[in-house]
C-alpha positions as CSV (number, residue, x, y, z in Angstrom):
1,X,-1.9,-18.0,-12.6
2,X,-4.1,-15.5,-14.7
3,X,-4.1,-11.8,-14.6
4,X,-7.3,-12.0,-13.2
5,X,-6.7,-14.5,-10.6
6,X,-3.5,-12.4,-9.8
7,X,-6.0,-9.2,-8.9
8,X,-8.4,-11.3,-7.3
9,X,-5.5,-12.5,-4.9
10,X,-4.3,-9.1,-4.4
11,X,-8.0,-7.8,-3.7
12,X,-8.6,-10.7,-1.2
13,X,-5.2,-9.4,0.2
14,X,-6.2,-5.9,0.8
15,X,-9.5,-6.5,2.2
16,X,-7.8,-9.0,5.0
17,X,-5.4,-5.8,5.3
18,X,-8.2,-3.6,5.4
19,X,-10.2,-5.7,8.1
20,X,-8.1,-6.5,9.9
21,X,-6.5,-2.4,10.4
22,X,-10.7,-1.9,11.2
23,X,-10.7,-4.7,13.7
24,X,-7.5,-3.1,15.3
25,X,-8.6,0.4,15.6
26,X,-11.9,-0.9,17.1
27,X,-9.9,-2.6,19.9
28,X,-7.5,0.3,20.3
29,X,-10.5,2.7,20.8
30,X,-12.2,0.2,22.7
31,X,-9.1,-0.9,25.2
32,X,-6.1,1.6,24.3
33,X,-2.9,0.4,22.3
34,X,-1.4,-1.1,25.2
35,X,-3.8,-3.0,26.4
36,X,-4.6,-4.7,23.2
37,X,-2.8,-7.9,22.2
38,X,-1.8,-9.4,18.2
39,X,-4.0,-12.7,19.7
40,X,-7.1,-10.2,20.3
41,X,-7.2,-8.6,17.2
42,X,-6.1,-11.5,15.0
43,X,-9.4,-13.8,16.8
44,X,-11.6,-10.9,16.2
45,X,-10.8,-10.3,12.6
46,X,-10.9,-14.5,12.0
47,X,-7.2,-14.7,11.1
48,X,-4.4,-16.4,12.6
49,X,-2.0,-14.7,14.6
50,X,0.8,-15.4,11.4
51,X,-1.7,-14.0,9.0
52,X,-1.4,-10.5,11.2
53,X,2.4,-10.3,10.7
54,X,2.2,-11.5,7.1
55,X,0.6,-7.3,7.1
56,X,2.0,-5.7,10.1
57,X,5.6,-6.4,11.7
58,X,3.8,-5.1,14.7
59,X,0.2,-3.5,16.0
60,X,1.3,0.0,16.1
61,X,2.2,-0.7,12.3
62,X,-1.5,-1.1,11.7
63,X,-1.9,3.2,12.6
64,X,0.7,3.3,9.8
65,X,-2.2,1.7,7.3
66,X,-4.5,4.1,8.0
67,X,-2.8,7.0,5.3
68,X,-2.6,4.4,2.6
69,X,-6.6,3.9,3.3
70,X,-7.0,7.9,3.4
71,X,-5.0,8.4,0.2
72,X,-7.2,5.8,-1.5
73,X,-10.2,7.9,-0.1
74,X,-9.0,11.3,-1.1
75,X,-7.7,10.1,-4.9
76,X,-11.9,9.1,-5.5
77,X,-13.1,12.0,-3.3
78,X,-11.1,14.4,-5.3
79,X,-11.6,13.0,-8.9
80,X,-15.2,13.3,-8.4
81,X,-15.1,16.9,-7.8
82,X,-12.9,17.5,-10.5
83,X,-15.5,15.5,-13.3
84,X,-18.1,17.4,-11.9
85,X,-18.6,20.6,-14.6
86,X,-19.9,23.9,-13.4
87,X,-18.7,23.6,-9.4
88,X,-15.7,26.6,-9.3
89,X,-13.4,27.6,-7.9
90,X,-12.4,23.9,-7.0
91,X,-9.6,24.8,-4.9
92,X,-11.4,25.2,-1.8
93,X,-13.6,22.3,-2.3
94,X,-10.1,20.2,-2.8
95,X,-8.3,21.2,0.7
96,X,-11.7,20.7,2.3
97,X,-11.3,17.2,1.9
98,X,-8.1,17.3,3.7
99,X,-9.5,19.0,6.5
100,X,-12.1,16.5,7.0
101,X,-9.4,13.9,6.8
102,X,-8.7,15.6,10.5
103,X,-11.9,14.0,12.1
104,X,-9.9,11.1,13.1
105,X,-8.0,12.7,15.5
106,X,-10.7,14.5,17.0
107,X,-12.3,11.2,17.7
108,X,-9.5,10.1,19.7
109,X,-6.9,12.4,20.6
110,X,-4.4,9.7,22.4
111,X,-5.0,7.3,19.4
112,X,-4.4,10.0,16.7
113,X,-1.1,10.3,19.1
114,X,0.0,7.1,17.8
115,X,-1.2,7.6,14.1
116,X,0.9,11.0,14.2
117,X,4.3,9.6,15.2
118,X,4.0,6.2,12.9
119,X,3.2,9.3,10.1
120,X,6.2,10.7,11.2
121,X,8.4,7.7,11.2
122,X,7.4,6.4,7.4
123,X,8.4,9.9,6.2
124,X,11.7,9.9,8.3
125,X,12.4,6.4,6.2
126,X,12.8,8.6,3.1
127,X,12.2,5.6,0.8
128,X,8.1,5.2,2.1
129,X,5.6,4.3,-0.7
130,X,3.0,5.6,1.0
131,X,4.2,9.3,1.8
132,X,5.8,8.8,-2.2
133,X,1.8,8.4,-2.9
134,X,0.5,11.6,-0.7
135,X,3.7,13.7,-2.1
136,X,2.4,13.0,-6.0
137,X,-1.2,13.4,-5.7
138,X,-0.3,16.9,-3.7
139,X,1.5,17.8,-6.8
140,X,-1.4,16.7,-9.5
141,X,-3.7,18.8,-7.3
142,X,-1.9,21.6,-7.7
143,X,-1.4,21.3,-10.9
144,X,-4.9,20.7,-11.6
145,X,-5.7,24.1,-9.9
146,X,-2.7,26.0,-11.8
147,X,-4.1,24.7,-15.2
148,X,-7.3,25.8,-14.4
149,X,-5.8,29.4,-13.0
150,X,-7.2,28.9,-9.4
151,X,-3.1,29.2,-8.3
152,X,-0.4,30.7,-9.6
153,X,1.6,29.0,-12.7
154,X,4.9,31.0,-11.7
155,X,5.6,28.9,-8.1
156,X,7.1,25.0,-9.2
157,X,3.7,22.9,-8.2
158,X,6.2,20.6,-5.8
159,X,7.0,23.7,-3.7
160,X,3.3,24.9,-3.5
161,X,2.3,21.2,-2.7
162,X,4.9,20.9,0.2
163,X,3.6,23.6,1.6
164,X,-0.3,23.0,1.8
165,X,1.8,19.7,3.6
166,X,3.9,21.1,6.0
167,X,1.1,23.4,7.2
168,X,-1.1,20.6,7.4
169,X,0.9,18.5,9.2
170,X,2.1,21.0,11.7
171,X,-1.1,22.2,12.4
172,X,-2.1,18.5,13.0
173,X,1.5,17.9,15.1
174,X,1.0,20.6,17.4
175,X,-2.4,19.9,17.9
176,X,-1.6,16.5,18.7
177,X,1.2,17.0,21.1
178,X,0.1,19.7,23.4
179,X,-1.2,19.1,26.5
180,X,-4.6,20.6,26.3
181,X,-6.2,21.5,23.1
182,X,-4.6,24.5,21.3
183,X,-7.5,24.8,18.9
184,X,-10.3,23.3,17.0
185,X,-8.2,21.0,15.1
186,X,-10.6,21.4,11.5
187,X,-11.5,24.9,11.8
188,X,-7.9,25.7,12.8
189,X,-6.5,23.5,9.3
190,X,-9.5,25.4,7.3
191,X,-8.2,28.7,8.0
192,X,-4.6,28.2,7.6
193,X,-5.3,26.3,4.3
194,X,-7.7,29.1,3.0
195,X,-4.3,31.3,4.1
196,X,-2.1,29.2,1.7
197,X,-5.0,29.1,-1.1
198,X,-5.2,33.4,-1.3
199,X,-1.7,33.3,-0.6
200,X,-1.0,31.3,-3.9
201,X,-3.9,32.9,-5.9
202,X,-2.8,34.7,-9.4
203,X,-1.7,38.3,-8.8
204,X,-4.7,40.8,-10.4
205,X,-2.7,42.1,-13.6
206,X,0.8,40.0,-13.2
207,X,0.0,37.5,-15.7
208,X,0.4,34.4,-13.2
């Protein structure tokens, strides 16, 4: 088989993937996680029932799929703001897009629930490709922002980049598991992010 055969096989792969997580959140939204069955969402996205566990060893697995479609989302979002000359500082534009990424979960609070916890699980694996991807484009962000002196060059990018996503995520977490809603989820992330950003800013006269 070719090289290009090989990628179109893997792009006919992903976009079966891709449908068939869109089919299933559709249905979840629709009916709620319990009440949908593999049979629904495998007739509705035209593929047999096999062909869903060829992707997912199970349907919550498919809120697990939703990340690696963000991450894909964020990479292009956030190379086209840094190509673009003359928009500065870039920093706040950046985390912006992570804020936004919190729309899901306001759409559907019991859903974004589920997405939360199977989050939670692929990091408690340790050895997740996924959260491997979201951990190194954190870091070439912050890099990014240090080489162009929007944060300070003194504090290792991996410790600045875990924190931007521990505050993320537990600002997402707790907004998730409480009862009623705490906060507005995206204004809530925007301020505590802007917090990290002047937190991290270079010190006026201390060379950083």
């Amino acid at each position: 088989m070719t090289e290009l055969e090989l990628s179109r096989r893997e792009r006919k792969k992903e976009e079966t993937k891709e449908r068939i997580c869109n089919v299933a959140l559709k249905l979840f939204k629709q009916k709620g996680l319990e009440n949908t069955t593999v049979d629904e969402i495998a007739e509705k996205a035209d593929v047999a029932k096999g062909t869903f566990f060829n992707y997912f060893p199970r349907k919550e697995a498919v809120l697990g799929f939703l990340p690696e479609m963000w991450i894909a989302e964020v990479e292009a979002q956030a190379e086209a703001i840094i190509s673009e000359p003359g928009f500065e500082p870039l920093g706040p534009r950046i985390t912006e897009i992570f804020v936004q990424l919190a729309s899901f979960y306001e759409e559907d609070r019991t859903l974004a629930k589920w997405v939360a916890m199977e989050w939670l699980r692929c990091e408690q694996s340790g050895d997740d490709d996924m959260c491997r991807r979201w951990d190194e484009l954190g870091v070439r962000l912050v890099s990014f922002l240090q080489d162009k002196g929007e944060l300070r060059r003194d504090v290792p990018p991996e410790r600045a980049a875990d924190l931007f996503g521990s505050i993320h995520q537990n600002t997402v977490m707790r907004w998730v598991a409480a009862a009623e809603k705490p906060y507005p989820l995206r204004e809530e992330l925007r301020a505590r992010m802007k917090l990290v950003v002047e937190g991290l800013a270079p010190q006026a006269g201390g060379g950083k």
